[in-house]
C-alpha positions in Angstrom: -13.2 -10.7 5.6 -15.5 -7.9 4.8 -11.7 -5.7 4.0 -10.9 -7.8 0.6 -14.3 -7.2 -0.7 -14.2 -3.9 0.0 -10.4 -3.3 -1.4 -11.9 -4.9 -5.0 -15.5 -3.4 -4.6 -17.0 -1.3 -8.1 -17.7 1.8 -6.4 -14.7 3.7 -6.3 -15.7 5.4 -2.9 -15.5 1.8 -0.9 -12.2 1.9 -2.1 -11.3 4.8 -1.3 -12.3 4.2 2.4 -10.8 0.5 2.3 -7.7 1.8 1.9 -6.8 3.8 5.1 -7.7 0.5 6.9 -5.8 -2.0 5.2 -2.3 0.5 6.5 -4.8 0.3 9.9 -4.9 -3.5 9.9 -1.7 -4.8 8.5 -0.8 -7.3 8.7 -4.6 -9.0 8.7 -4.2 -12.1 9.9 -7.0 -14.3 11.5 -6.0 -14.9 15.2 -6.8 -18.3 15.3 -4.2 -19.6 12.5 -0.1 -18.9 14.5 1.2 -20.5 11.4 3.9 -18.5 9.4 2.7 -20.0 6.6 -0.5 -17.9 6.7 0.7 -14.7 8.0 3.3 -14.5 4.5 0.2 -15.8 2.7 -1.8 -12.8 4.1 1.3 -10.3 3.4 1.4 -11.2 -0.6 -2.2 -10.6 -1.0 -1.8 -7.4 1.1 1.3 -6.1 -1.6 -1.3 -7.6 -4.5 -3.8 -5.6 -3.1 -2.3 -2.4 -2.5 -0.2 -2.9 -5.9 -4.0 -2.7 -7.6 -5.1 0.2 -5.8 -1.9 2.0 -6.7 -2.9 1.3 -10.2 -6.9 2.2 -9.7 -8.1 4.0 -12.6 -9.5 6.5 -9.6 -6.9 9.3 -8.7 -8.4 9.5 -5.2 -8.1 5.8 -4.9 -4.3 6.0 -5.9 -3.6 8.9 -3.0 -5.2 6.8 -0.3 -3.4 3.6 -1.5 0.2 5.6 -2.1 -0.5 7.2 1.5 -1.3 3.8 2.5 1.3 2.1 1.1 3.5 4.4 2.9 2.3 3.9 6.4 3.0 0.0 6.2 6.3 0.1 4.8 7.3 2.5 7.1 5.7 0.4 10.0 7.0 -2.9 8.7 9.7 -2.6 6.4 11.6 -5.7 7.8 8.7 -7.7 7.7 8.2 -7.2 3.9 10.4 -9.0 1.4 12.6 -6.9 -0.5 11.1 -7.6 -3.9 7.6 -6.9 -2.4 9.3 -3.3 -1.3 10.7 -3.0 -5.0 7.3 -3.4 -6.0 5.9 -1.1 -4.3 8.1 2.0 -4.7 8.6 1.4 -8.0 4.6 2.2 -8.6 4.7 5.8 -6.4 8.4 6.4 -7.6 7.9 5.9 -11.1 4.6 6.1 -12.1 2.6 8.2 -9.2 5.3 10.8 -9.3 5.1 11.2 -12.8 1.2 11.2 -13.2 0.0 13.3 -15.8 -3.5 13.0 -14.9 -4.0 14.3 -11.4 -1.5 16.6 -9.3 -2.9 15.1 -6.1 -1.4 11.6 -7.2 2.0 13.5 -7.7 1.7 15.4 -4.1 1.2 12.2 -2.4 4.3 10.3 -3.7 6.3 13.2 -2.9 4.9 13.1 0.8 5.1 9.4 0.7 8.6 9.2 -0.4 9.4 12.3 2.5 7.5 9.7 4.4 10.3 6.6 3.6 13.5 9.0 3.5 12.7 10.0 7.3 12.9 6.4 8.6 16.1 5.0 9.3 15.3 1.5 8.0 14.7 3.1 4.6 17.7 4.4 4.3 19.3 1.5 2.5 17.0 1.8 -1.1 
């Protein structure tokens, strides 16, 4: 769909905007196809996705993905696999919270994390 283009698009801006609706949309799965196969399919190149835009050289890119990011794991932590969840914490634990380059990266791991700590299935990490 339109979404992955947009996710991997040049101007930062598009993904800026992709990334509130990627958390809207998840898990993006074409109606049509029932089949496990292709909704875990759809969930790894949803973690891949959102793994890059954590790491997108564009500190408001990194806020909307960390924010993001958030929203689906609270939403759907037992959906996720617990490696994929590893994944991603470890980029807004360890690196967003300790970005040197942009303090609004840093605010939005703390609320992120504030986010996780509130929901009971969290709990567990």
């Amino acid at each position: 769909p339109v979404l992955w283009r947009a996710l991997s698009a040049a101007n930062p801006l598009v993904r800026l905007n992709a990334a509130p609706v990627l958390a809207d949309t998840f898990p993006l799965r074409d109606p049509v196809d029932e089949g496990e196969a292709e909704t875990e399919a759809t969930v790894r190149k949803t973690v891949q996705v959102l793994v890059g835009l954590l790491r997108d050289p564009e500190p408001r890119v990194r806020v909307a993905a960390s924010n993001a990011t958030g929203r689906i794991l609270v939403a759907f932590w037992d959906v996720l696999q617990t490696a994929d969840i590893r994944r991603l914490l470890n980029e807004i634990i360890t690196k967003h919270s300790s970005d040197a380059s942009s303090a609004a990266v840093r605010a939005e791991a703390v609320a992120t994390v504030g986010l996780l700590i509130e929901a009971e299935h969290s709990r567990a990490v």
